[in-house]
Phi, psi and omega in degrees: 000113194254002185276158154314124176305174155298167154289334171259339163294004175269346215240351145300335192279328166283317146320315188270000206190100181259325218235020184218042167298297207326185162278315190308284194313323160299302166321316174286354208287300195272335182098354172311132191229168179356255234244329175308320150352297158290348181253326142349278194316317173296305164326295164340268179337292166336290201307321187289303190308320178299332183123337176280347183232133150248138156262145190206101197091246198227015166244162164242156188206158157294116208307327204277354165229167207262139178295172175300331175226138191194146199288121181225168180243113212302169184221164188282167168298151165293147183286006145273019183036057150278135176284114144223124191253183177274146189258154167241018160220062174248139180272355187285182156252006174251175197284172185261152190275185195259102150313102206274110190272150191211104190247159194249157204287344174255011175285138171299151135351053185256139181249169196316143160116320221262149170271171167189152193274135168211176177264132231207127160204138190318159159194179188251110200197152194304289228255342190171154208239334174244135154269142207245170173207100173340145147253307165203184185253166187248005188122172177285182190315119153325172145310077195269136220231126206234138189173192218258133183248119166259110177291152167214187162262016169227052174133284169139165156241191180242111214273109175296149166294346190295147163266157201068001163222134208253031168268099202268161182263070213299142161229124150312124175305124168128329204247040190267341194067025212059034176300170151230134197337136157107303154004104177283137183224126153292146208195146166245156171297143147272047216129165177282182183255172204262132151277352187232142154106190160263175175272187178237162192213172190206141200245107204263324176200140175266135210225049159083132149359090175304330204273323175303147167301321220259000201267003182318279209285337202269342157296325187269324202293322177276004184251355157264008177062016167285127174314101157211062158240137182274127188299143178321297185324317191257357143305297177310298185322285159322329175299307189292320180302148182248125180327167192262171142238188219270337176311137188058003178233144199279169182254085159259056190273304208286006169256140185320338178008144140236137191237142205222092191255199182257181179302325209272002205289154167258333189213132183253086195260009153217160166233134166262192174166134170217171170195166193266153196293130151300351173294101155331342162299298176277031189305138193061014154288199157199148164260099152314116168259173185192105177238140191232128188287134215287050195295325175255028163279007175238349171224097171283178188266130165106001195278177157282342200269359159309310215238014166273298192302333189275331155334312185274331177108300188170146178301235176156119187258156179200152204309315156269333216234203178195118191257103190275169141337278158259159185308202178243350132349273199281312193281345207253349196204302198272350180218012143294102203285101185271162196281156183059005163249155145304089203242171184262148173225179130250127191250154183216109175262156191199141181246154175259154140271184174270003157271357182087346158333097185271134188282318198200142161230184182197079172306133177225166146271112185207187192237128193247172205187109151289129148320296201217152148227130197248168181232140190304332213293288172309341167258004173255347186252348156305289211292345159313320213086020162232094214246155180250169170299011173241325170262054224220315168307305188275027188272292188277299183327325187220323214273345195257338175293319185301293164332342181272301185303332181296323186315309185301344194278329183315311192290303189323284186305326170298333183258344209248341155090029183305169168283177194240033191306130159253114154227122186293099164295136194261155154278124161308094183244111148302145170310196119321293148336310166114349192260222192237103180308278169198202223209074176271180172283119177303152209257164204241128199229180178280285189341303181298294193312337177302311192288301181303352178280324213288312185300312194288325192270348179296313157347290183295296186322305192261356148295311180300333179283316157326318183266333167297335166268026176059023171289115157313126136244170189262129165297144152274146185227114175225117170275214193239141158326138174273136194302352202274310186298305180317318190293341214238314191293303177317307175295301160345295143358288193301278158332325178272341191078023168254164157247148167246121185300142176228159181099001182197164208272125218276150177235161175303343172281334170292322183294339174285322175277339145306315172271357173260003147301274209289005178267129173107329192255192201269351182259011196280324142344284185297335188264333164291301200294319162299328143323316180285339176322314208270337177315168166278183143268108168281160198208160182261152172212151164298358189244182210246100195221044147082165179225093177312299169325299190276350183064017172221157205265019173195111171216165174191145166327053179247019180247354158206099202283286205321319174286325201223117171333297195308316183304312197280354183273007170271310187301316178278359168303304196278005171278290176312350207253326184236014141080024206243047158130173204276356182270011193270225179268129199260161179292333176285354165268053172227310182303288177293021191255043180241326181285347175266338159301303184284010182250330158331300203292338202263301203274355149305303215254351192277279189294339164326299201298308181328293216299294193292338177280334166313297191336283141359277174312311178301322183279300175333307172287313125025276146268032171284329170286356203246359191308152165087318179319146160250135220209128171258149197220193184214120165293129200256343181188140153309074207225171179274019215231321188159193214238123160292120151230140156315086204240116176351317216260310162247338192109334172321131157301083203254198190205114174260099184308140184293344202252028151250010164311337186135181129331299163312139153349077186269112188283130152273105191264122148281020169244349184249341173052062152204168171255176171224152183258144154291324188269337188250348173071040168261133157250155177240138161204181215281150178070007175281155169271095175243145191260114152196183221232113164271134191251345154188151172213141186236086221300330187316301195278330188085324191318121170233137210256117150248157155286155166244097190273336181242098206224125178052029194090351170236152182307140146311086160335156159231073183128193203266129180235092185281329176310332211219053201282301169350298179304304194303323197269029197218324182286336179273337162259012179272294190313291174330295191313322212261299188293318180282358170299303193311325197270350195249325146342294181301305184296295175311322198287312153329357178258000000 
């Protein structure tokens, strides 16, 4: 056959013949010979430019389905631990398909995340359109890149979102997936990297307008890799639970029990109640109730919806959204103690002295009724002497007893000395809209410190009740500063003209009488972050090294199972540990429980970062509209690159770059954590009060740029005062004199 085919016997001969695509094989296919060859080629070409073809290499294929052999990326199991993975070329329009991976009893091992090269044949199936057959596996994750996609014509790149990296990603025509300029995209590295050149990406999923207010928290969810979509499987499952009953659990519906949130909470996972103890014994005591909702009797070990929660880790919050933990099944409804339904808990009755001491506890597993669900606002405004028609009932019975018991605990924490750190938290408040109403101080009440007393010793109760009974279980673990930080904390100190004790082993009271120096003064900022500065991180582990922070040597995690893994693996410690049914701690979470600490503690620290870079963005936008305004701060850091400032208002982080500083030279001491001007003998240093001008703020990014206008109140020189050269050399040297006074302060008193 020496005529040119059709456009449809070609693009039938490929769909029917995947693995003989090239141009030579369609020429030998049809009988094409010398100068006819070329008018193939144009055909092709049409068929590619139209949409019906991708070329790839030197073969062609059909966009709508995957060549025979092709690179894909494994997906975690399913809950019938079925394998299926992903293509990492597909090119259609319509979603991508699904693959079924079908490994052979002598095929490696491969987990979610990992490529592979595999062999693909087409099939017909309720669940998936391929089936796959290992060829090998090809390496570990690429590098993935969450940005901005710029189209060009011979593909585009990718502007990353990250702040600090200004290295843009060339993508290749074929590997855009459709993305479109302007477009947020996720991208993997392609190829090895370039020592030359930009690197290359391939663009793996496409995520929307950047520009949406809502698209904030959904850049941190993909660039931290938090899970948030729930698997069909572990819908159902949820789904499927039935409220608990009264069998096998004591009855504590007749007690006043309450749960006390923020206004806005979806979900209540404790309840209080104190009264005062009758024990004649215990004058001015009280009795404490703590009730937690039984979450793990609705996520068993070893469930699908078991091995979901432990993947997350923990919930994750964010100014619009909420990523929970568990569905909303179980956290919005079956383990939310909502008011007046039945719901199952674990309950902790703890006795007081009237010093706030706890004398005794009694962990129960039982079924509960909240009386009310409150709001801090209103129950702090009861406790006022303005009680509303909801707490107005509950004044003597459950709001003022509470109030008593807080007081005692209140008294407790004052002798037992936790650190006291003021660091203000700001609040987000979103529109409607989705965009940033404004940016208040969260407001901070007794009604909160009350829940949180409550919370700590219910805490305290159940690592001590667990460890008196040789139970395994996860520690909250926060250890004491390492000495290099206590030394660095010091200096600071020194410099502001405070002391911190050295020579003996350190407690949160010495760090308290620090921050109690520094309250009220122009450094009180400044010596709490540097406090905070100086912690460890805390994190769980099974074995038991203290909580530095809280000042007590056994706390562990049980008052919110719905958010957090550690709380439910506390809970089934103490089902098993008091014999109250088959749901308790299994041997494979006892096994596996140093791997669920450090794996917790990661997606702890995980949801951490999400938060604060959502956080970050919000305010960038926030104040992108505010560009040019002057604003007032506090410098928060020190770097030779440039200056942190704080701002007063919001809270925001900016960065006053060193090279808007003026003309001149700034020297940097990093032992003094200041700059010097050269020529003018200005110093900048951590905690001065400064005036500055936003000069960009960029929400992709969070990034915020100021002018720095001001410092304690005098204008910023901008330069060399050629005029007055005397006064400057009089100034550098008063300034010289006053920093080596400071450092001969320091060095002796180190002696």
């Amino acid at each position: 056959m020496s005529s040119i085919p059709t456009r449809d016997e070609i693009l039938r001969w490929i769909s029917d013949h995947p693995t003989q695509t090239a141009k030579r094989d369609i020429a030998k296919a049809f009988g094409i010979k010398g100068a006819a060859r070329i008018d193939l080629k144009r055909v092709l070409k049409e068929l590619e430019d139209e949409g019906h073809l991708q070329k790839r290499r030197k073969t062609y294929r059909d966009r709508e389905k995957l060549p025979p052999v092709s690179v894909l990326s494994v997906l975690a199991p399913d809950a019938s631990g079925d394998l299926f993975a992903k293509p990492l070329e597909w090119a259609g329009e319509g979603p991508e398909p699904r693959i079924l991976l079908m490994l052979r009893e002598s095929d490696p091992a491969v987990g979610e995340g990992e490529r592979i090269l595999a062999k693909l044949q087409e099939v017909t199936d309720e669940d998936h359109q391929y089936q796959a057959r290992l060829i090998r596996k090809i390496g570990s994750n690429p590098r993935k890149i969450l940005g901005v996609f710029r189209k060009s014509a011979e593909g585009g790149r990718v502007v990353p979102i990250d702040k600090g990296n200004d290295k843009d990603w060339l993508v290749r025509a074929g590997q855009e997936q459709g993305a479109k300029d302007g477009e947020l995209v996720e991208a993997e590295q392609a190829g090895p990297k370039n020592r030359l050149g930009l690197p290359q990406a391939r663009v793996i999923t496409r995520l929307g307008d950047p520009s949406e207010p809502r698209a904030v928290s959904l850049i941190a969810i993909h660039q931290h890799g938090i899970p948030d979509d729930f698997p069909d499987a572990v819908i159902a499952e949820a789904d499927a639970r039935k409220p608990a009953g009264l069998k096998g659990r004591e009855d504590l519906r007749d007690l006043p029990l309450v749960t006390i949130d923020p206004a806005d909470a979806r979900d209540h996972d404790d309840a209080v109640w104190a009264e005062y103890d009758p024990d004649p014994k215990n004058e001015g005591g009280f009795v404490l109730w703590v009730a937690i909702a039984d979450v793990a009797y609705y996520v068993t070990p070893g469930s699908t919806l078991d091995r979901e929660a432990w993947k997350r880790g923990n919930s994750t919050y964010f100014p619009d959204r909420v990523v929970p933990m568990l569905p909303d099944r179980l956290s919005g409804d079956l383990c939310s103690l909502h008011e007046g339904v039945p719901r199952a808990c674990l309950a902790v009755r703890m006795v007081i002295d009237a010093e706030g001491r706890k004398l005794s506890h009694r962990f129960m597993r039982g079924l509960m009724r909240s009386a009310a669900t409150l709001s801090y606002a209103e129950v702090q405004a009861a406790r006022d002497g303005q009680p509303n028609d909801r707490c107005a009932p509950l004044m003597e019975s459950v709001i003022t007893p509470l109030y008593g018991a807080y007081e005692a605990l209140a008294r407790a924490r004052k002798a037992r000395q936790p650190l006291d750190l003021d660091l203000p938290e700001r609040k987000i408040v979103l529109g409607e809209d989705g965009r940033v109403k404004s940016v208040a101080l969260a407001e901070r009440l007794d009604a909160h410190r009350l829940i949180e007393e409550f919370m700590v010793l219910a805490n305290v109760a159940a690592a001590e009740e667990l460890f008196h009974r040789n139970r395994p279980l996860l520690y909250r673990v926060h250890e004491e500063p390492s000495l290099e930080k206590l030394d660095a904390l010091r200096e600071v100190a020194q410099a502001s003209g405070f002391t911190l004790a050295k020579g003996q082993v350190i407690h949160t009271s010495h760090l308290n009488k620090l921050l109690a120096q520094a309250e009220g003064t122009d450094h009180d900022e400044l010596i709490n972050i540097s406090t905070l500065r100086s912690m460890t991180q805390a994190y769980y582990h099974p074995e038991n090294f203290g909580h530095f922070g809280l000042a007590l040597r056994s706390y562990a995690h049980f008052t919110s199972p719905i958010r957090r893994y550690a709380d439910l693996i506390v809970h089934r410690a103490l089902i098993s540990a008091h014999g109250w049914g088959k749901d308790g701690l299994s041997a494979e979470d006892t096994e596996r429980l140093e791997a669920t600490a450090k794996h917790i503690s990661e997606t702890e620290r995980r949801s951490m970062t999400a938060e604060r870079d959502t956080t970050d963005r919000y305010l960038a936008a926030y104040l992108s509209e505010r560009v040019g305004n002057e604003m007032t701060g506090h410098i928060s850091g020190i770097q030779k690159f440039g200056v942190f400032v704080k701002l007063d208002e919001t809270g925001a982080d900016g960065l006053v770059p060193v090279r808007s500083l003026g003309a001149e030279f700034f020297h940097y001491d990093p032992k003094e954590q200041t700059l010097m001007g050269a020529d003018t003998g200005t110093v900048i240093s951590v905690g001065q009060k400064v005036v500055v001008r936003i000069a960009e703020a960029v929400p992709v990014t969070g990034g915020l740029e100021l002018e720095l206008l001001s410092v304690e109140g005098a204008s910023l020189p901008r330069g060399p005062r050629r005029a007055k050269a005397g006064v400057v050399r009089r100034k550098v040297n008063k300034n010289k004199a006053r920093r080596d006074k400071t450092r001969r302060k320091v060095e002796r008193r180190r002696r």
